[in-house]
C-alpha positions as CSV (number, residue, x, y, z in Angstrom):
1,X,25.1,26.3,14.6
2,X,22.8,25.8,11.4
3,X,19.5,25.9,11.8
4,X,17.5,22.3,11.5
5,X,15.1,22.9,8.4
6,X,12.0,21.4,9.0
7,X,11.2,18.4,7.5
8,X,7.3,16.6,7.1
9,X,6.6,13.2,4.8
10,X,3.8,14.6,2.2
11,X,3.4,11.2,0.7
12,X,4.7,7.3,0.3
13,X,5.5,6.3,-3.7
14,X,4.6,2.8,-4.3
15,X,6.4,2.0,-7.7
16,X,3.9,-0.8,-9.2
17,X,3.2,-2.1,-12.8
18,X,0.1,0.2,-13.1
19,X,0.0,3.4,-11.4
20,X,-3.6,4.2,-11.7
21,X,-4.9,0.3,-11.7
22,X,-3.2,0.3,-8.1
23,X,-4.5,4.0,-7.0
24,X,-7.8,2.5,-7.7
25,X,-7.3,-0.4,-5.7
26,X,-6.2,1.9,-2.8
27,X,-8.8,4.6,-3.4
28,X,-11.8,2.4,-3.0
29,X,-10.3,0.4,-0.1
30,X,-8.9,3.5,1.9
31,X,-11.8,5.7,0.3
32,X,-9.4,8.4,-0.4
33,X,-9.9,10.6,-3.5
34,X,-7.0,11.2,-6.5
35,X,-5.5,14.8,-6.3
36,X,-3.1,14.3,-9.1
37,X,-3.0,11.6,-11.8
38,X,-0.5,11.9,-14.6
39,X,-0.1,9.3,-17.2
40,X,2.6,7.5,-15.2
41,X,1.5,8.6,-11.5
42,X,-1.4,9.1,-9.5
43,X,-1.3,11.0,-6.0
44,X,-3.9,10.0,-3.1
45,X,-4.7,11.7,-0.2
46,X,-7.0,11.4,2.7
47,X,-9.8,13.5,2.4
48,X,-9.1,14.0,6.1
49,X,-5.7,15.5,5.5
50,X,-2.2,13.8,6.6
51,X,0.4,11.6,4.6
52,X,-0.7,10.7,1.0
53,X,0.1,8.0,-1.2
54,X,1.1,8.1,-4.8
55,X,1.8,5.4,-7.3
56,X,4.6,5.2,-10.0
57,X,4.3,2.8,-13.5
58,X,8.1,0.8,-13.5
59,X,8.1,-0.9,-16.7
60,X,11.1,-3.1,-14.9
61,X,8.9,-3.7,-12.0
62,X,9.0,-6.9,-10.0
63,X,6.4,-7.7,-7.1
64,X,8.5,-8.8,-3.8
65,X,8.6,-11.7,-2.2
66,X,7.0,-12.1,1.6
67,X,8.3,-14.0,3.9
68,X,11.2,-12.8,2.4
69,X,14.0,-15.3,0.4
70,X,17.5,-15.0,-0.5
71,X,18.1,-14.0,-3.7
72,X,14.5,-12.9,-4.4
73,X,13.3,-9.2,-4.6
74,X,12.9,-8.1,-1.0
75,X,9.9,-5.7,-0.2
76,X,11.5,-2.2,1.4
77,X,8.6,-1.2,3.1
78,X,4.9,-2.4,3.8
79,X,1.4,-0.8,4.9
80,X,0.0,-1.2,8.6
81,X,-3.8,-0.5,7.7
82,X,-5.8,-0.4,11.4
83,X,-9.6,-1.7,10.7
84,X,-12.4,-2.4,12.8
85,X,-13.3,-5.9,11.9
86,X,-10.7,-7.7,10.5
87,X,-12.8,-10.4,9.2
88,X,-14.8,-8.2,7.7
89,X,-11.7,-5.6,5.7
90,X,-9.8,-8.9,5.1
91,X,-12.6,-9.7,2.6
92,X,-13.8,-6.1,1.2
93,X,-9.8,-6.1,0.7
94,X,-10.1,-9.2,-1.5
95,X,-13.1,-8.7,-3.3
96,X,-11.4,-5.5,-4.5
97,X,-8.3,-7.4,-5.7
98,X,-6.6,-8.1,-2.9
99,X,-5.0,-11.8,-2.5
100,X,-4.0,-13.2,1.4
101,X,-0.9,-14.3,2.4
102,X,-0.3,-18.0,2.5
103,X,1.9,-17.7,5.9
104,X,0.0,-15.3,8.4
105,X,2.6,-14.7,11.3
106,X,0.0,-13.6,13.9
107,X,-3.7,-14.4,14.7
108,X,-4.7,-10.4,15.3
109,X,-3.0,-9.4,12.0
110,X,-4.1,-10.4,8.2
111,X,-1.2,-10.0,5.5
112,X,-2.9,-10.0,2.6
113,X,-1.1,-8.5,-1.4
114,X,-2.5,-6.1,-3.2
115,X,-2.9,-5.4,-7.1
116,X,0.8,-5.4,-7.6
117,X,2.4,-7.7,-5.0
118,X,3.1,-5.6,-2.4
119,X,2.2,-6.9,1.0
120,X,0.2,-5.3,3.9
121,X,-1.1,-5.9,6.7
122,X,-4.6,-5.5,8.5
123,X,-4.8,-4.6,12.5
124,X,-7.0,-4.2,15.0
125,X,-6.0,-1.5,17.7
């Protein structure tokens, strides 16, 4: 039998129009700090360790499109951000460039889009 070879996620690539206008966006609401920034790319991590997230410039980008449609660009994954007071990240999130969701599914979750179009959503635990 072959030995499994371990196997850890070191960070989620968000392709976006703008890598380093959307690592800003990120940076200021996570209040992580950029490790790597390359013309086209821009790595953040948590100063705390863990999973980091890095942004990649698509000229060909398109934002998706939540609730999702046929026929439209689907998103392939989303950010669960846990808060304390969701009234309270909801608008630091906006006033950094964030824009909320028309349709919000549940009352203890706020979808909001950031810089780029990509949606996410803010919890309480």
């Amino acid at each position: 039998m072959t030995k499994k070879p371990h196997f850890a996620i070191a960070t989620i690539a968000l392709d976006c129009p703008d890598a380093h206008q959307l690592a800003g966006f990120y940076g200021r609401l996570l209040d992580w700090n950029v490790t790597v920034s390359e013309p086209d790319w821009v790595l953040l991590r948590c100063p705390d360790g863990g999973t980091g997230l890095s942004f990649q410039s698509e000229p060909g980008y398109r934002p998706p499109v939540w609730p999702e449609r046929p026929e439209k660009q689907q998103k392939m994954l989303h950010l669960d951000i846990r808060v304390d007071d969701l009234d309270e990240a909801e608008q630091y999130a906006v006033t950094l460039g964030a824009v909320r969701a028309e349709y919000q599914p549940q009352d203890e979750v706020r979808v909001l889009y950031d810089p780029a179009g990509h949606p996410f959503c803010l919890f309480r635990d």
